[in-house]
N, C-alpha and C positions, 0 to 999 in steps of 0.2 A: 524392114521396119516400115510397113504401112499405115501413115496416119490418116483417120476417116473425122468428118465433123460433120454432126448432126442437130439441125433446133425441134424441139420438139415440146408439147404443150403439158404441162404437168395438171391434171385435169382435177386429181384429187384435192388439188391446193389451191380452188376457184374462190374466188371474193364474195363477198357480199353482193357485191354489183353485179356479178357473173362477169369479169375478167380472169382471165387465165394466165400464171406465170408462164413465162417464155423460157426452157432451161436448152445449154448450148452443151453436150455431149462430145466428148471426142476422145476416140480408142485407139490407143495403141499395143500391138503385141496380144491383142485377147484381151484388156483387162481396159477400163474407162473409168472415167472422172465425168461426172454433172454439177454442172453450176448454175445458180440463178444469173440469166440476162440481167433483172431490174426491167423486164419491158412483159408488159399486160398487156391481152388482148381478149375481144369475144372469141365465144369458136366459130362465128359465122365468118369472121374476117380475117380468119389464118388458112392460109394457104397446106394443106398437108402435104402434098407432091411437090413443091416448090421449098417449102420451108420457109416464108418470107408472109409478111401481111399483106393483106389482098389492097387496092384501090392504088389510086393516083395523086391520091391528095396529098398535102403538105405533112399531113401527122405519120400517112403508112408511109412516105418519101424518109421521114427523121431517122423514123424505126428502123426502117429497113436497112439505113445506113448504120447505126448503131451493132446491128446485127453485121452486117457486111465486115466492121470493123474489128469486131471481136472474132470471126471468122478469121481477117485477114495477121490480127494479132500470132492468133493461135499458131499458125501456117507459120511465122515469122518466128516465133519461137522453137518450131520444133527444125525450124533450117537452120538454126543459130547453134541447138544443142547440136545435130548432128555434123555439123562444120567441124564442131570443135574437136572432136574423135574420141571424147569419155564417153562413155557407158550413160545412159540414160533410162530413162522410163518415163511416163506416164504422168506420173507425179511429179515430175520433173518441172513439166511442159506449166501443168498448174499452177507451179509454185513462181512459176517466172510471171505466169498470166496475172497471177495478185500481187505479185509485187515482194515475195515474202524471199528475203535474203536467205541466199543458200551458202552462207559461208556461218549463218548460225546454226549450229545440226545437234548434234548429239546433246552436248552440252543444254541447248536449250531446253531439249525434250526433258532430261534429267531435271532439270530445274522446276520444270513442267509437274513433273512425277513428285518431287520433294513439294512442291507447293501442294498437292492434292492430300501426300501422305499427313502435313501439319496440318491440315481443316480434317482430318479425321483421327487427332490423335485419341484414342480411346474409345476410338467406337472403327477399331478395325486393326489400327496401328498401335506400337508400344513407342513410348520417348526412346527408349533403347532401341529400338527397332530402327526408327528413326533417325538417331546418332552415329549404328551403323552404315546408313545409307548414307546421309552427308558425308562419311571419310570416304565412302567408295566413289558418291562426287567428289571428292577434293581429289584423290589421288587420279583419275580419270583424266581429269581438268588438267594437272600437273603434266602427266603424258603427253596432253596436245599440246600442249605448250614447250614443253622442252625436247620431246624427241620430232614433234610431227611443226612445230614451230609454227602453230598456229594460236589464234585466239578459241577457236571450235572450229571442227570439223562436220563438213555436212554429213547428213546421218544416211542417206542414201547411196555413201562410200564407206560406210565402215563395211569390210569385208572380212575372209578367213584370214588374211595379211594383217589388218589393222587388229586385228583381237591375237595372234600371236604374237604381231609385236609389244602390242599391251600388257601379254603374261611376261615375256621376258623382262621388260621394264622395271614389273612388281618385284620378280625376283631379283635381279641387277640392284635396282637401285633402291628397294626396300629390304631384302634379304628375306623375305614373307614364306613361308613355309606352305607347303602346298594346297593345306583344308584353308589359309587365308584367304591364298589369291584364287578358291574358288569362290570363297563369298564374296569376293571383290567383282567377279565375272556374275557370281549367280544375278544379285544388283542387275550390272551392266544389261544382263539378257532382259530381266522384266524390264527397264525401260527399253527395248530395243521393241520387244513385245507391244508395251504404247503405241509405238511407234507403227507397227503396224498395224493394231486398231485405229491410229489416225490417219491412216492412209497416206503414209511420208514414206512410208519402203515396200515393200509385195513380201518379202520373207524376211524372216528373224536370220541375221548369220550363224545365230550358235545351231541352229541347226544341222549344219557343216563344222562348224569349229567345237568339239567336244572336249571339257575339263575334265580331267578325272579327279575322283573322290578318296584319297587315301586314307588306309585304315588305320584308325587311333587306338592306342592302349589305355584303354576306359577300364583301368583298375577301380577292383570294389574290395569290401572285405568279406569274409568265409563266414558262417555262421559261426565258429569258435572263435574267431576276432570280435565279432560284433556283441558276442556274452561276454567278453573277458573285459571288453571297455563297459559296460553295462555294470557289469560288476564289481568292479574296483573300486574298493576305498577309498574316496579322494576327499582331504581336509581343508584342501584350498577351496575357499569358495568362486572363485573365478573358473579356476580348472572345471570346476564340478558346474557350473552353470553351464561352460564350454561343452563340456562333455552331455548334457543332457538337450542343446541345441543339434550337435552335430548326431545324437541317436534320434533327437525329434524327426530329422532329416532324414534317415537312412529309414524308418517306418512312413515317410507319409511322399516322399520324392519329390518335396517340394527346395527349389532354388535357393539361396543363400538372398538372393534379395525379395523373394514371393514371404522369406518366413520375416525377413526384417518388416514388412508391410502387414503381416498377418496380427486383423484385429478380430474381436467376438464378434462384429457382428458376422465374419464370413462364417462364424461356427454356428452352424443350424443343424434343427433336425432331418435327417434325410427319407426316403422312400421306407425307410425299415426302422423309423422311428429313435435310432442311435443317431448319434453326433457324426456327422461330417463338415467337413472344409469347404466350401462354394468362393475359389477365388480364379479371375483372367492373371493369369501370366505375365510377367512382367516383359520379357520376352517377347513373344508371340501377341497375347494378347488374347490366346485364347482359353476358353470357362474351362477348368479342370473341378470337379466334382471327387472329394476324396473321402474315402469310409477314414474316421480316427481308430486306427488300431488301440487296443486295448495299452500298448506298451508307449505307445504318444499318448492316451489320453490323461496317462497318468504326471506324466511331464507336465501337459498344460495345467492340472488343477496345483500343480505343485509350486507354479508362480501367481494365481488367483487374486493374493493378497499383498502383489509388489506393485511402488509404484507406476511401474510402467502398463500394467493392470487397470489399477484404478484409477489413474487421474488420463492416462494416454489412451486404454483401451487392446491396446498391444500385446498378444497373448506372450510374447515371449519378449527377454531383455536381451534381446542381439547389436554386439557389437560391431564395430569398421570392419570390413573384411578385412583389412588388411591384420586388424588384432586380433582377427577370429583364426584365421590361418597361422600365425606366429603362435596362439594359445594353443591353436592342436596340435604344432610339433614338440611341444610340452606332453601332450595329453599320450602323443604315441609313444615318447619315451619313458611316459611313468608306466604304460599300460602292456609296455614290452612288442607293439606292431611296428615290424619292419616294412611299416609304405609309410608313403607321405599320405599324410591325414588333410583331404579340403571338403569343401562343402559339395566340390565336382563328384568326390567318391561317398558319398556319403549318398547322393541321387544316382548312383550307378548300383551300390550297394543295395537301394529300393529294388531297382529294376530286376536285381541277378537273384541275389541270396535270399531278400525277404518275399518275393512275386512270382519270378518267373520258373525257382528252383522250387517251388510247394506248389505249382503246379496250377497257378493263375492264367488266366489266357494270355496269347500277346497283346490280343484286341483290346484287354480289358487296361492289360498295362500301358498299351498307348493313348489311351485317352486320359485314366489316371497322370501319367506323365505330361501330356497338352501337349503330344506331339502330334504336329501337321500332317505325317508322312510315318505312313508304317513301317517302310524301310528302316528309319530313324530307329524304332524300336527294336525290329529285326538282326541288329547288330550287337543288342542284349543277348539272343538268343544263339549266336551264332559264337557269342565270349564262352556261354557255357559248355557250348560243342566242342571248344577247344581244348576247354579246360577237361572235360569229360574223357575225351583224347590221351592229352599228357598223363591225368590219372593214370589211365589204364595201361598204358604206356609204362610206366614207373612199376605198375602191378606185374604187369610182364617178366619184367626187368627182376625184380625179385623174385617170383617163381620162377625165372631158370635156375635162380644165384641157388635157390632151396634146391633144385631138381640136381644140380648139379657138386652141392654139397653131400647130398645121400649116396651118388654113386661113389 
């Protein structure tokens, strides 16, 4: 671990006056940090082989000293980390040079991240979005503190060690199921990521410590489920408004809280002259653009003239989730569907039975859907493979049972 320190003149950043900042360089391991001195000079009076200001007088005498010191600092600093026998870098050495306490790390940068993500809520970020990162700070914070028994941890230690004791943690003492405490990691990685855009660590850990993604049973209903709710008789008007929210859903794959917010003005005409949806996500945040199927658009003209209509704007009267969800286990046992009925299957049922099984793209489904990540989509198509599977499967299974009743 060879440390080198160099001053050198940064020419592009000259004054008015034609003074030249002074910036102090010093490389450790390949990789370097530049700082401004604070000390100005002409280029006629800097020394380039020497690295020092040229003359004898009182002011190149300050300088020089100045420079000497910060030289001598740097030196001192990096005999000090490597005394002590931790792991270090580069950025180490910097952070001792300003002064900047290395017992705040992680945590800070986190706090760092949560301050930037609030000054952009809406123009990048969702308040939800949001809500889930502050648990993922709290829970983080909670770790260093109870198992690592610190106030924060510097961030240029968090290693494959401290992120597997972190998952174990989540699990132990949260009981978090596995797609949680990867959203709890995913968090943790982009501010780790910050972090090495600010030059406070050289790599991200997760790039050695890898979550995995386990697969969810993202049930939807069949096309013969989704006409027999569609079709049924229903005299209660609650049930039937329920019912006509939860198909509004399964045609247009919008969220349980994207259709509570959905007002006219998001309904415009689109590229083809028909009515579409132009609303960001609640979620994400980001623009999903949706054709109104003929079987949603008859929904929305059907509430035109309620109050939630006319005086709010609101194309639909959607209640609490919590009522919405208790009214469709109503809705499945008047309707005779043996799943649980929520607004989750109702955007799953977009994705499979109305999209992906008539033969829509995925490309087109994941952006209809305002998802980030094609993968995300990918696993619509991958439900149907299975399903496609077992069918044929079951078909098998019969044609022997036939084959073998003829002999």
């Amino acid at each position: 671990m060879r440390l080198t320190i160099n001053f050198l003149m940064k020419k592009a950043r000259v004054k008015s006056n034609g003074e030249i900042p002074i910036y102090v360089r010093f490389t450790l391991n390949s990789r370097r940090v530049e700082l401004s001195t604070g000390i100005y000079c002409l280029s006629e009076s800097w020394d380039e082989a020497g690295q020092r200001i040229r003359g004898r007088n009182e002011s190149a005498r300050i300088l020089n000293n100045r420079l000497n010191k910060i030289e001598d600092d740097i030196q001192d600093h990096y005999n000090r980390l490597r005394s002590s026998g931790d792991q270090f870098d580069v950025t180490a050495i910097k952070n001792r040079l300003l002064n900047i306490d290395d017992s705040e790390g992680i945590l800070k940068v986190f706090d760092y991240y949560l301050k930037n993500m609030s000054e952009k809520l809406g123009q990048g970020y969702s308040k939800e979005t949001y809500k889930h990162y502050k648990s993922s700070r709290k829970r983080l914070g909670e770790f260093v503190r109870k198992f690592i028994k610190r106030k924060d941890y510097p961030v240029e230690k968090v290693d494959y060690k401290f992120l597997e004791a972190f998952d174990i943690y989540l699990k132990k003492e949260y009981k978090v199921h596995q797609n949680t405490a990867w959203n709890y990691h995913k968090h943790t990685r982009r501010v780790l990521n910050l972090a090495v855009s600010m030059d406070l660590i050289e790599k991200n850990p997760y790039k050695k410590y890898k979550v995995p993604l386990a697969e969810t049973n993202r049930d939807f209903l069949t096309a013969t489920e989704l006409s027999t709710i569609q079709d049924k008789e229903i005299k209660v008007q609650r049930l039937d408004t329920i019912r006509d929210i939860f198909v509004f859903a399964c045609y247009t794959g919008l969220s349980y809280s994207d259709i509570a917010k959905l007002h006219k003005d998001h309904l415009r005409k689109g590229i083809d002259e028909n009515d579409w949806i132009f609303i960001n996500r609640t979620k994400t945040n980001n623009r999903c653009r949706i054709p109104v199927l003929p079987e949603a658009n008859i929904i929305l003209k059907k509430y035109q003239n309620t109050p939630h209509y006319q005086v709010k704007g609101l194309l639909l009267p959607v209640l609490t989730n919590q009522k919405m969800n208790s009214y469709l286990k109503e809705l499945a046992d008047i309707c005779g569907i043996n799943k649980e009925l929520t607004m989750h299957m109702a955007r799953h049922t977009f994705a499979t039975t109305v999209t992906l099984s008539n033969g829509v793209p995925l490309e087109t489904v994941s952006k209809i859907l305002g998802h980030t990540n094609l993968k995300t989509t990918q696993i619509y198509a991958k439900i149907l493979d299975q399903k496609i599977s077992d069918d044929i499967k079951q078909l098998q299974t019969k044609l022997e049972s036939n084959k073998k009743a003829r002999i």
